[in-house]
C-alpha positions as CSV (number, residue, x, y, z in Angstrom):
1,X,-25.3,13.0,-0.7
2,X,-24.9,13.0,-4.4
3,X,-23.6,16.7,-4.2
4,X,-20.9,15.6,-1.8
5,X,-19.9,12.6,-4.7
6,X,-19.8,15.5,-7.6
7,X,-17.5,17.6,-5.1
8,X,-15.1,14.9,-4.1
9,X,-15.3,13.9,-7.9
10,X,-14.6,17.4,-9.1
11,X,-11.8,17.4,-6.1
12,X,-9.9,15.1,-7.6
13,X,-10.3,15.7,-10.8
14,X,-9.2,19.5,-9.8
15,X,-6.3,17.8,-8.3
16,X,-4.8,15.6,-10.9
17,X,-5.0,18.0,-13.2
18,X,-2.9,20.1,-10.8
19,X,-0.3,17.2,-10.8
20,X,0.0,16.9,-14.5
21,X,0.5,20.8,-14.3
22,X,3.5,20.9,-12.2
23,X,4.8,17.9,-14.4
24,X,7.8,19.0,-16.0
25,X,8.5,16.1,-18.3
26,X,8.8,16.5,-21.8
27,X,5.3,15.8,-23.2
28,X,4.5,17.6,-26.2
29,X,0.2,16.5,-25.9
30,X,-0.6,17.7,-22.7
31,X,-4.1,16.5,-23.3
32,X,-5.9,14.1,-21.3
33,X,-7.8,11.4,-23.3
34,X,-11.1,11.0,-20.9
35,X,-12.8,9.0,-23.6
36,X,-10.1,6.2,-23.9
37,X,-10.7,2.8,-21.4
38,X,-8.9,2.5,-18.3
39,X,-8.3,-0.8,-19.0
40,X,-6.2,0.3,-22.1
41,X,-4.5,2.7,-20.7
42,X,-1.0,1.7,-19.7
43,X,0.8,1.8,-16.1
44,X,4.0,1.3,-15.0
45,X,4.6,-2.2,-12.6
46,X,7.0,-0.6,-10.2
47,X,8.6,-4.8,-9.5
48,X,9.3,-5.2,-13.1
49,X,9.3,-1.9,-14.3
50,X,7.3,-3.5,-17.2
51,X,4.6,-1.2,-18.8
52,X,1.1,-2.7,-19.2
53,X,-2.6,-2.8,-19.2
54,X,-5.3,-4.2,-17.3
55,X,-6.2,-5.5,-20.9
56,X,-3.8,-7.2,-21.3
57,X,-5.2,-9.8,-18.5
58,X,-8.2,-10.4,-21.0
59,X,-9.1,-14.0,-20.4
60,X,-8.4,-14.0,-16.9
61,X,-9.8,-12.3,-13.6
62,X,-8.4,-9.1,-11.9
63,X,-8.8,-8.3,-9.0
64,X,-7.7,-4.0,-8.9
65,X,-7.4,-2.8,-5.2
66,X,-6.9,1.4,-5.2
67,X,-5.5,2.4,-2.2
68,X,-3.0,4.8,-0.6
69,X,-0.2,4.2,1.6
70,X,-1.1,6.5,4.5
71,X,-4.6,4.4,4.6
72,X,-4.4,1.5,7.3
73,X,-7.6,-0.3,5.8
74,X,-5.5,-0.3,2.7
75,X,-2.4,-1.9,4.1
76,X,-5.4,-4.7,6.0
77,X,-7.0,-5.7,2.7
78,X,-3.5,-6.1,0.8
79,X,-2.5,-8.3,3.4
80,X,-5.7,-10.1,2.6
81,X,-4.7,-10.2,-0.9
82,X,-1.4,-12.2,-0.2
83,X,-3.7,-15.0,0.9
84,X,-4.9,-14.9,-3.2
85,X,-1.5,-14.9,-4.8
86,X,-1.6,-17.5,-7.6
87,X,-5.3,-17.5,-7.6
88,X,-5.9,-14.7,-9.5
89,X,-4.1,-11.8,-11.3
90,X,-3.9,-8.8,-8.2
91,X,-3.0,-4.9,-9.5
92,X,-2.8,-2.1,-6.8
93,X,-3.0,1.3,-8.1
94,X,-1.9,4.0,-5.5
95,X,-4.0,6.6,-6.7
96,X,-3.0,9.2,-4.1
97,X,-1.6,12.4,-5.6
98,X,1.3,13.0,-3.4
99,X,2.9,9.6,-3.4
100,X,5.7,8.4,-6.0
101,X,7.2,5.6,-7.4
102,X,9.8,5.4,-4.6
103,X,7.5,5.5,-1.8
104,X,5.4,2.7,-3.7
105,X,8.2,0.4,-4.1
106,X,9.7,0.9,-0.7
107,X,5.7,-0.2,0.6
108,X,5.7,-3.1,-1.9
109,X,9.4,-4.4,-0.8
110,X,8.5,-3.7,3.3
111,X,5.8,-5.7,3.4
112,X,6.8,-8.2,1.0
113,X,3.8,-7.8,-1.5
114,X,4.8,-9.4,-4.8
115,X,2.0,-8.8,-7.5
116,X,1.2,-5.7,-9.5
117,X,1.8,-2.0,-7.8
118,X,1.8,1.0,-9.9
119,X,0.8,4.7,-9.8
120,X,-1.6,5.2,-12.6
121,X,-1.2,8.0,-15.0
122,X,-4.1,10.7,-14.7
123,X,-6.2,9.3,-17.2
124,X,-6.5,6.4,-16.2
125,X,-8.1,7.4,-13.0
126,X,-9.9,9.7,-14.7
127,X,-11.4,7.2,-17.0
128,X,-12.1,4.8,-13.7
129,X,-13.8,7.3,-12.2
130,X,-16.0,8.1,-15.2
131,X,-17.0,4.6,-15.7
132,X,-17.3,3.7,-11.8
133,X,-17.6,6.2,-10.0
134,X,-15.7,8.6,-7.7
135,X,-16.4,5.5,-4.6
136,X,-13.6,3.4,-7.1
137,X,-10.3,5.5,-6.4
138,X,-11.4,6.6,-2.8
139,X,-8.6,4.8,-0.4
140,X,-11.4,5.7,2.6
141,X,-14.0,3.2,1.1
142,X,-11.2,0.6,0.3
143,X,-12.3,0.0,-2.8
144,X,-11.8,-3.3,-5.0
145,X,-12.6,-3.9,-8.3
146,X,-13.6,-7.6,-10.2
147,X,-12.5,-7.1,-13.6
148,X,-13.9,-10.7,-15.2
149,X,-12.6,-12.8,-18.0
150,X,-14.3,-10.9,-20.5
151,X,-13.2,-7.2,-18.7
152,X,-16.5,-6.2,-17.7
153,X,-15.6,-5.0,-14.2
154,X,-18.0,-4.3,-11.0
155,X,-16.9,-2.9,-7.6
156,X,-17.2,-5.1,-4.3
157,X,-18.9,-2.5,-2.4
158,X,-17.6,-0.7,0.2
159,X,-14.7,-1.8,3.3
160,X,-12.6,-4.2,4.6
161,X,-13.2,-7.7,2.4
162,X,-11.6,-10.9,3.8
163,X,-9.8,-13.3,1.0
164,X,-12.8,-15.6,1.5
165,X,-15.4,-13.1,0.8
166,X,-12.9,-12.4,-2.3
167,X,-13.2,-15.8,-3.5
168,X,-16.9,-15.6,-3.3
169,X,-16.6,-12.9,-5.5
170,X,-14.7,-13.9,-7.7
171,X,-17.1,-17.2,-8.3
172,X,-19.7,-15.0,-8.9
173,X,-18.6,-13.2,-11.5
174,X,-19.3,-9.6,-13.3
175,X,-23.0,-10.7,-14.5
């Protein structure tokens, strides 16, 4: 089993990398930073078009579902998530290679989902993994992440999570 985690790991990896390859935006540091926090790393709200960082929640907690808009799951537990709107701060990165900004924002304005979307740049996924684990950015598993007033973050296990079990969650805390 733990072979099959360091191959889907080095899968993705293999394939982000491939992505920032075929980028052919001006950036004159191709390097990726692994060693710099995924939580200060910025993303790109595509609502607001407002950069940010999960950092910049500090005080407050976060709930970070990474999902992917072919997964069905996915689209289940962000309906969930509507139910905690207002309750906590909600991010949902689309970690999925193939899809863009567009496709993202047509999801988000579809289904009427109004909190934080974004694609996250390579190293933050990278960084997220490291720290993880390759089960955080893996749409199948429907991963969700606490990140807690002080941004220590733990991952709610694996599946479908109703807003109730969320709340639980949430009251429990990262410790």
């Amino acid at each position: 089993m733990n072979v099959n985690k360091f191959l889907l790991k080095v899968f993705i990896i293999m394939i982000i990398i491939l992505v920032i390859g075929c980028d052919t935006s001006e950036n004159t540091n191709n390097e990726i930073d692994i060693d710099t926090n995924w939580r200060d790393i910025p993303f790109k709200d595509v609502n607001s078009g407002k950069m940010m960082t999960v950092s910049d929640f500090s005080g407050k907690p976060i709930l970070i579902h990474i999902f992917a808009l072919w997964c069905p799951n996915c689209w289940r537990l962000d309906n969930e998530l509507k139910e905690l709107k207002g309750e906590v701060e909600l991010i949902s990165f689309d970690t999925e290679p193939t899809e863009n900004e567009t496709q993202l924002k047509e999801y988000v304005d579809r289904f009427n989902f109004g909190w934080y979307f974004a694609n996250p740049p390579p190293e933050l996924t990278i960084s997220l993994i490291n720290e993880i684990g390759i089960e955080a950015v893996s749409p199948k598993y429907v991963p969700i992440l606490l990140v807690c007033e002080d941004q220590s973050a733990r991952l709610l296990g694996k599946g479908m999570k109703t807003a109730e079990v969320l709340r639980e969650e949430i009251e429990k805390g990262c410790n």
